[in-house]
C-alpha positions as CSV (number, residue, x, y, z in Angstrom):
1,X,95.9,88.1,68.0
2,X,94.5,84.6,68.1
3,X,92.7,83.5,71.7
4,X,95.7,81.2,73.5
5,X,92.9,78.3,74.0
6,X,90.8,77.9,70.7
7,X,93.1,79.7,68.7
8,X,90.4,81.9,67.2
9,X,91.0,85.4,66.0
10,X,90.0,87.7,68.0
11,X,89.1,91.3,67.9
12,X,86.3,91.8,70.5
13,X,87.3,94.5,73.1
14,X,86.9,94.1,76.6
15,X,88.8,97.6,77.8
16,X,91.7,99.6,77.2
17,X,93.6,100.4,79.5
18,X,96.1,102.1,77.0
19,X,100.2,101.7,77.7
20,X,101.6,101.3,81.2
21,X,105.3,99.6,82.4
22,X,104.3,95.9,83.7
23,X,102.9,96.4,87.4
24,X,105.8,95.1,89.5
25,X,108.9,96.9,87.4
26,X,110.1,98.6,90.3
27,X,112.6,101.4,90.1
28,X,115.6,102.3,91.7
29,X,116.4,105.8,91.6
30,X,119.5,106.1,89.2
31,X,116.4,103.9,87.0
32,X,114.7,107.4,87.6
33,X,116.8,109.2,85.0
34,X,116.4,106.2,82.5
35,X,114.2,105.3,79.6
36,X,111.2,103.0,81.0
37,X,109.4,100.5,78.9
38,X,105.3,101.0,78.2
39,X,103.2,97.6,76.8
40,X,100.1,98.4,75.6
41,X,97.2,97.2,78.2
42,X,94.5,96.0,76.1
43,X,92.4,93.4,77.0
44,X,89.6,91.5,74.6
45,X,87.5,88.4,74.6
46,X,87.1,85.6,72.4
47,X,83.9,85.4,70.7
48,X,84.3,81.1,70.7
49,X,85.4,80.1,73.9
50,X,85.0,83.3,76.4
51,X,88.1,83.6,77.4
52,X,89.2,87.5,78.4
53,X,93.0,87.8,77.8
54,X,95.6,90.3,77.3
55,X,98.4,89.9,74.5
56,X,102.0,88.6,75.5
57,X,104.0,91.8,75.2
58,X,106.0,91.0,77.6
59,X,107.3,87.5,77.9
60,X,106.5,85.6,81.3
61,X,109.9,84.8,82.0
62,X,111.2,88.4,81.9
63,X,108.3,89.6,84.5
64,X,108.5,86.6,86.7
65,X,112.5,86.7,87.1
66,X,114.7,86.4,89.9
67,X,114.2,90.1,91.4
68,X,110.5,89.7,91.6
69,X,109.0,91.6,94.0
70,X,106.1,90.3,95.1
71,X,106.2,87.8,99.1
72,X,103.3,85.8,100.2
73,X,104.4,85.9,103.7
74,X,104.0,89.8,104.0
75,X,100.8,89.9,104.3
76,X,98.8,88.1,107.1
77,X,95.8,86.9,106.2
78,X,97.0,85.3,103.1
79,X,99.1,83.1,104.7
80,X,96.1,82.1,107.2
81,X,94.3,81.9,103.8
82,X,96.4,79.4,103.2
83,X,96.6,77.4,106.6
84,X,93.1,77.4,106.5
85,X,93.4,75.9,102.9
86,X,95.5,73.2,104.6
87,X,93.3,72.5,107.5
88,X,90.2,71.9,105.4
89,X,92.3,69.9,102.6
90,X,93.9,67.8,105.7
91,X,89.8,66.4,106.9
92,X,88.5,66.1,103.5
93,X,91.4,64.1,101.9
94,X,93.1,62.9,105.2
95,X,96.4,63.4,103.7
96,X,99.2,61.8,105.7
97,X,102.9,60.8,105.5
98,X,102.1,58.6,102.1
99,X,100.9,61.2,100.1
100,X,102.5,64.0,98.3
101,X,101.7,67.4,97.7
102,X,103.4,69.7,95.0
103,X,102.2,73.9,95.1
104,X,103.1,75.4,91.9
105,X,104.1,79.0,92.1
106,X,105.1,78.1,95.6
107,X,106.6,81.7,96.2
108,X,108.5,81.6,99.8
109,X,106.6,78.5,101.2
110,X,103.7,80.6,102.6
111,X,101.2,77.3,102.0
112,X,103.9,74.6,101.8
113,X,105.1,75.5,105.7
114,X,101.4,73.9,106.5
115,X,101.4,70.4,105.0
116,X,105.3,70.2,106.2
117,X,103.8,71.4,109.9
118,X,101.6,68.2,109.9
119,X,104.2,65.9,108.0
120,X,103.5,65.7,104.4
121,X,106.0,65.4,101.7
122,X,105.9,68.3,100.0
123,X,107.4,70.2,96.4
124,X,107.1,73.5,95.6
125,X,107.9,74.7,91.6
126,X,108.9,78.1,91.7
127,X,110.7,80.1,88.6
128,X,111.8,83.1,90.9
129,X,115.2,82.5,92.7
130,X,114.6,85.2,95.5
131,X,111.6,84.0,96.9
132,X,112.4,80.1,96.4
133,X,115.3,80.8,98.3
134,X,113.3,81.7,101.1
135,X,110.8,78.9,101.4
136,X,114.4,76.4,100.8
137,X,115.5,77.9,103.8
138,X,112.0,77.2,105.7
139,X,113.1,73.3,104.6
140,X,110.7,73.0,101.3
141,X,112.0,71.2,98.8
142,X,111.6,73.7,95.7
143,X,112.1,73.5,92.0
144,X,113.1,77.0,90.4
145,X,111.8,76.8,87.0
146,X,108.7,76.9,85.0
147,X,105.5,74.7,85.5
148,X,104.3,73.2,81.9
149,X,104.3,69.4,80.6
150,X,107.7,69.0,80.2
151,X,108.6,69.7,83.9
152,X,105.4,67.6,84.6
153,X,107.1,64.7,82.8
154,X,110.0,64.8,84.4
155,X,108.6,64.3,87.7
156,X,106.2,61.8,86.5
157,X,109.4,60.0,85.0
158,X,110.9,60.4,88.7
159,X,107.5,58.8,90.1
160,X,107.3,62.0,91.5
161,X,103.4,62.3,90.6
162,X,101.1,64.3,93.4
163,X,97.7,62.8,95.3
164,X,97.0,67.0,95.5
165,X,98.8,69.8,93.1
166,X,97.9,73.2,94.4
167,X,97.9,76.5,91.8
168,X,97.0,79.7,94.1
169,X,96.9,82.6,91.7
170,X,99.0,81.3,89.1
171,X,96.2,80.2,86.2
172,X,95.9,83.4,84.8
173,X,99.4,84.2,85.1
174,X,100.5,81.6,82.5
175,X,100.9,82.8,78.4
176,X,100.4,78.7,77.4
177,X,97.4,77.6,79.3
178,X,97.1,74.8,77.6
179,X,100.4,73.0,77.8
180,X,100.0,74.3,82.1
181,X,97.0,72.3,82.1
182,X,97.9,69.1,80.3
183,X,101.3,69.5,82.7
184,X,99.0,69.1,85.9
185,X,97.1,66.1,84.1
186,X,100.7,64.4,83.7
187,X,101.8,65.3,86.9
188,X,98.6,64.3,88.8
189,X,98.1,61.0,90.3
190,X,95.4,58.5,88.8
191,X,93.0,59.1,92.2
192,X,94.8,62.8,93.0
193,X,92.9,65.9,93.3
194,X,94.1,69.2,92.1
195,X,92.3,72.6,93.7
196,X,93.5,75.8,91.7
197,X,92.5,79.4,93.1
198,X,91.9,82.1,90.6
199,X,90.2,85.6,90.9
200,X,86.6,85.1,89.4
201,X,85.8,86.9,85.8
202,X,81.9,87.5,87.0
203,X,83.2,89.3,90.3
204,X,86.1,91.9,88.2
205,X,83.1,92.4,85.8
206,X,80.4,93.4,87.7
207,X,82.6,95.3,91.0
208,X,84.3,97.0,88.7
209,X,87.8,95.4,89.3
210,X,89.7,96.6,86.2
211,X,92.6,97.2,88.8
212,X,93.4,93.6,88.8
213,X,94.4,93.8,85.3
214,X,97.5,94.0,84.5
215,X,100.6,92.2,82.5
216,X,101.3,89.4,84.6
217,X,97.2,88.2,84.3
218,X,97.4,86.7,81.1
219,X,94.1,85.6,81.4
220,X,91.1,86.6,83.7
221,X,88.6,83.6,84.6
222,X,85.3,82.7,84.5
223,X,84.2,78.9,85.7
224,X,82.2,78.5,82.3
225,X,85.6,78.8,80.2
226,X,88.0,77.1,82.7
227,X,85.9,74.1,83.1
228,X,86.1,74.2,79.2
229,X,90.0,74.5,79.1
230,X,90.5,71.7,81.7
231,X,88.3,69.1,79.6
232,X,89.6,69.5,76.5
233,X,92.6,68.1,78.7
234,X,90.9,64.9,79.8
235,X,90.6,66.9,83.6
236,X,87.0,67.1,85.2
237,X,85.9,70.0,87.8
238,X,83.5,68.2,90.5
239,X,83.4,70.8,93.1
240,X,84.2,74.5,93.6
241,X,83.9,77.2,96.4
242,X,83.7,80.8,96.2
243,X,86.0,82.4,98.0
244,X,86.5,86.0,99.4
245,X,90.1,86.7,98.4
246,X,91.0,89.5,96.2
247,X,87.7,90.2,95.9
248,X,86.1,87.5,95.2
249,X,87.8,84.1,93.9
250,X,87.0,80.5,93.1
251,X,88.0,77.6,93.9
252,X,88.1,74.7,92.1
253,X,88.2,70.9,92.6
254,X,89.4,68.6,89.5
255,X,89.9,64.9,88.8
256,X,91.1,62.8,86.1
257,X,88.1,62.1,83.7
258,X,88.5,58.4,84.1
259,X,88.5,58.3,88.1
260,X,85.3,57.4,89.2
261,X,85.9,57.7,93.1
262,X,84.7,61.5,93.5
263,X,81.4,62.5,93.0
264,X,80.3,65.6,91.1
265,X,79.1,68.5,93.5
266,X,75.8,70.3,92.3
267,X,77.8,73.3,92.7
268,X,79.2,73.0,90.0
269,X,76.1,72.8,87.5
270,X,74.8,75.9,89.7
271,X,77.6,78.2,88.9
272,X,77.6,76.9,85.5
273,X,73.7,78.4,85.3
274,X,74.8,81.5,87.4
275,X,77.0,82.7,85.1
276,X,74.8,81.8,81.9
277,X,71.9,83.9,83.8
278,X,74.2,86.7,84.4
279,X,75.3,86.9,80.3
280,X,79.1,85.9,80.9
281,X,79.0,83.4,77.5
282,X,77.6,86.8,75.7
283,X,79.3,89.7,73.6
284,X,76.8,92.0,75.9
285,X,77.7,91.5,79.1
286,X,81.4,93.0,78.2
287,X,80.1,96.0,76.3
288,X,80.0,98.7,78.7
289,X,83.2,98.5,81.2
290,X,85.4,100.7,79.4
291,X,82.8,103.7,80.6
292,X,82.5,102.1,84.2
293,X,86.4,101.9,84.1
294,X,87.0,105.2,83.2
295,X,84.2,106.8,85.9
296,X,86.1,105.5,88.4
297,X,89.4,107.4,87.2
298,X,87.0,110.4,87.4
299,X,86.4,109.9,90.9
300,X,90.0,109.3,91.7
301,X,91.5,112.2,90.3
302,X,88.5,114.3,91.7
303,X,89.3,112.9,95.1
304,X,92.8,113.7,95.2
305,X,92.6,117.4,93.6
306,X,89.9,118.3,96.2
307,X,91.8,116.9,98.6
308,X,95.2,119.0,97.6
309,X,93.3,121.9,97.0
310,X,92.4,121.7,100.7
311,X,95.7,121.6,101.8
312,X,95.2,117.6,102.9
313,X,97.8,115.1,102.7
314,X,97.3,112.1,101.0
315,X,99.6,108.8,101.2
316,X,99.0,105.2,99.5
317,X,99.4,101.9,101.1
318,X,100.5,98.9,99.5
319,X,102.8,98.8,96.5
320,X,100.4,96.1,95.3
321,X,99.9,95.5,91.5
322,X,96.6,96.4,91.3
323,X,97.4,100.1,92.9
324,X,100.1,100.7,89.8
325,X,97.5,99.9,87.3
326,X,94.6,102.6,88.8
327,X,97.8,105.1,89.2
328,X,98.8,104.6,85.9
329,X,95.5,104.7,84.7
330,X,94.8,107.9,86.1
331,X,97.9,109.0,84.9
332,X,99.3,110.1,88.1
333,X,102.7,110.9,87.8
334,X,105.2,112.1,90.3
335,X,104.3,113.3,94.2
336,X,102.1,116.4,93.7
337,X,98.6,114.5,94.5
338,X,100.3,111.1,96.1
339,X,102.9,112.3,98.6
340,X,104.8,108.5,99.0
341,X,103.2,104.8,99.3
342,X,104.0,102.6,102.3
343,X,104.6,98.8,102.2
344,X,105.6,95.9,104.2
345,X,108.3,94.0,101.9
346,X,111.5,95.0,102.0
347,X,111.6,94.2,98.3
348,X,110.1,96.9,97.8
349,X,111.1,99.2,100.3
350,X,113.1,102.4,98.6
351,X,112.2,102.1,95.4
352,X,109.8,103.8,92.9
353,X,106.7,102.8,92.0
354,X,106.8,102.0,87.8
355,X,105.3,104.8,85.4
356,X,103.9,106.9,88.5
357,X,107.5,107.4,90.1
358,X,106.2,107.4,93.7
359,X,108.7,106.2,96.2
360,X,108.1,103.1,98.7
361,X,109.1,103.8,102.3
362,X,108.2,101.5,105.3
363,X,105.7,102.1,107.9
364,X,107.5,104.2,110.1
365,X,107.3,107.1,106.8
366,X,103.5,107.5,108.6
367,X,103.9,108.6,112.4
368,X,106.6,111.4,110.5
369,X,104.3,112.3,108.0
370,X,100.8,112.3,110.1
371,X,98.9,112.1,106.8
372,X,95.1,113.0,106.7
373,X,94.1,110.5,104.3
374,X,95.5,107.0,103.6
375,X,94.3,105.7,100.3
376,X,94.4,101.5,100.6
377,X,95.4,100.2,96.9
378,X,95.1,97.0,97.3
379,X,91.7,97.3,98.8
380,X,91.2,93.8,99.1
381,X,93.2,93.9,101.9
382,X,91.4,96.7,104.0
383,X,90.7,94.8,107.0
384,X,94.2,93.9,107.5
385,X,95.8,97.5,106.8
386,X,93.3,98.7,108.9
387,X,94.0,97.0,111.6
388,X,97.7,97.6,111.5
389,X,97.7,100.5,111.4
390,X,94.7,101.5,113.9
391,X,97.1,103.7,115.9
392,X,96.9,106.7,112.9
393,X,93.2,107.8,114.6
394,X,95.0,109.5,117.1
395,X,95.5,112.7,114.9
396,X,92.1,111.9,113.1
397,X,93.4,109.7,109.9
398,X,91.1,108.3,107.7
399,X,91.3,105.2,105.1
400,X,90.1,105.1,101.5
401,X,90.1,102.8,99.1
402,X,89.1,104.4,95.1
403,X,87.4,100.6,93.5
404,X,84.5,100.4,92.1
405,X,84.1,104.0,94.0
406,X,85.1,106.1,96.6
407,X,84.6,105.3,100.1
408,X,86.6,107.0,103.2
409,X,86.4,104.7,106.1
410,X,86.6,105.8,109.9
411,X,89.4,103.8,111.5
412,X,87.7,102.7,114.2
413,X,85.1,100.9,112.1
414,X,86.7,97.9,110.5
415,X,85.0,95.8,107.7
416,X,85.5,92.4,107.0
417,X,88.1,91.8,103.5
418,X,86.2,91.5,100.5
């Protein structure tokens, strides 16, 4: 395997997660009684440029298809995530009826719906049908195909260029970074900004995330590497924010090299020495996560066999990626320890989870059930599941989420999201 930005070999091992279906494979139940497709889930990092990556097994354009599953609308505070986003874009650029601002992986419009709100033009690229379709019929202009220099040509050939491109969660999603990146340097206008959100390498490292990893992140990010990735493409980062989503994300700011109107922000040379000082740029600081990884399927397994053994029952919430990753993992198969997961999207509503076989019901499945324990997969979310579903302390309910340990949570104490 050769790293997809230097094109060094690599063989460095970051952690094996051994062979699981891809994350979002849903299955419907005659699928049940058919043969279902493993891809190894081995990740490593290149000893030249730093970047952690899994393989391509399977291709991008057969995970991110037309019956992907995945809505930004369901949940909540990601889409005030995002009109927050929009708020602080709208003072710091003053962005108006002149300007133009295209989201890549626009999903169903969850961001877009903002900048239309407050009358900016706005594009959204978007290679799944399903949810385009649903931000089309909000009134957002949307491309369904894939993001990469030759789609960036062709709007730059349509003087279709963008004063902001937005990528939310979709740099580590793409196999060819490079020819992504040198797409948002064609399509990026000669004073326009381009912010791209991406979960942070140094926060999945040392919390423990290995949940997040799965087939669709092609690539998992530190600042140190990115910054690297975006200058061999003539792109400068001259700010970035940390930001709390899915457990700790960046965000970053990034100019054409030649535009001289934006100032570099120091933080950017203080997360560059952050991460140095923490070992990121070393073979070291990668060394022992397999253990870490595999003591917190330990204490998953141990929770839910004490828990059956007591006669408790346990449900999951959130059909989330990151929740099929730890199942699968753990190797948790069928409903002996897991009675059923709950989720909000009706894409994923009565169907099975992939490689666990768990079925998806909605939330009514809980006030029949009365379960005792309600494990949170996609723990990032806590707060928000929490407080939806506050009314299961009436029979004495509790919440759990499994990463980077164990912790059972009292529903009438909520947390803030990590």
């Amino acid at each position: 395997m050769n790293c997809r930005f230097c094109k060094t070999p690599i063989h460095n091992k970051f952690v094996d997660l051994v062979n699981c279906p891809p994350s979002n494979s849903f299955l419907s139940e005659k699928q049940l009684n058919e043969p279902e497709v493993y891809y190894p889930l081995t990740i490593y990092v290149c000893h030249s440029c730093h970047l952690v990556q899994v393989d391509e097994h399977k291709k991008a354009t057969d995970i991110f298809n037309n019956e992907y599953v995945y809505f930004s609308s369901y949940s909540k505070s990601w889409v005030e995530h995002a009109r927050r986003y929009v708020e602080a874009m709208m003072q710091r650029f003053e962005y108006n009826e002149n300007s133009t601002v295209i989201e890549i992986a626009s999903n169903d419009g969850y961001l877009l719906q903002h900048f239309k709100e407050r009358g900016v033009p706005v594009l959204g690229i978007e290679p799944t049908q399903n949810t385009a379709n649903i931000a089309i019929q909000k009134g957002i202009p949307t491309l369904t195909e894939y993001f990469g220099a030759a789609t960036a040509q062709t709007l730059a050939d349509q003087k279709k260029k963008g004063d902001l491109l937005i990528g939310n969660n979709v740099l580590a999603h793409v196999p060819d970074i490079d020819d992504f990146v040198e797409g948002l340097k064609v399509a990026l206008r000669k004073n326009g900004v381009i912010t791209m959100e991406f979960p942070h390498l140094l926060r999945l490292v040392e919390d423990c995330q290995f949940d997040t990893i799965y087939h669709e992140h092609f690539s998992y990010l530190s600042f140190t590497t990115v910054k690297r990735i975006f200058e061999a493409h003539g792109l400068t980062l001259f700010d970035v924010e940390v930001v709390p989503t899915h457990g700790g994300s960046l965000r970053i700011f990034v100019k054409h090299q030649k535009d001289d109107s934006k100032s570099i922000s120091d933080r950017v040379q203080a997360l560059l020495q952050k991460e140095e000082e923490a070992g990121i740029t070393t073979e070291e600081y990668y060394l022992n996560f397999q253990e870490r990884v595999d003591q917190v399927k330990y204490g998953f397994l141990n929770f839910l066999i004490e828990q059956k053994r007591a006669g408790k029952k346990v449900i999951g919430y959130g059909a989330a990626a990151k929740g099929n990753t730890l199942l699968n993992y753990a190797g948790i198969k069928g409903r002996d320890l897991l009675q059923f997961v709950v989720d909000a999207a009706p894409s994923k509503q009565n169907k099975f989870l992939p490689g666990s076989h768990i079925p998806v019901y909605d939330e009514s499945k809980i006030a029949e059930y009365y379960p005792d324990y309600i494990i949170i997969l996609p723990w990032n979310l806590k707060n928000e599941v929490m407080e939806q579903l506050e009314y299961v302390r009436e029979w004495g309910c509790q919440f759990v989420t499994c990463v980077p340990d164990i912790k059972v949570y009292d529903p009438n104490l909520v947390e803030a999201d990590l």
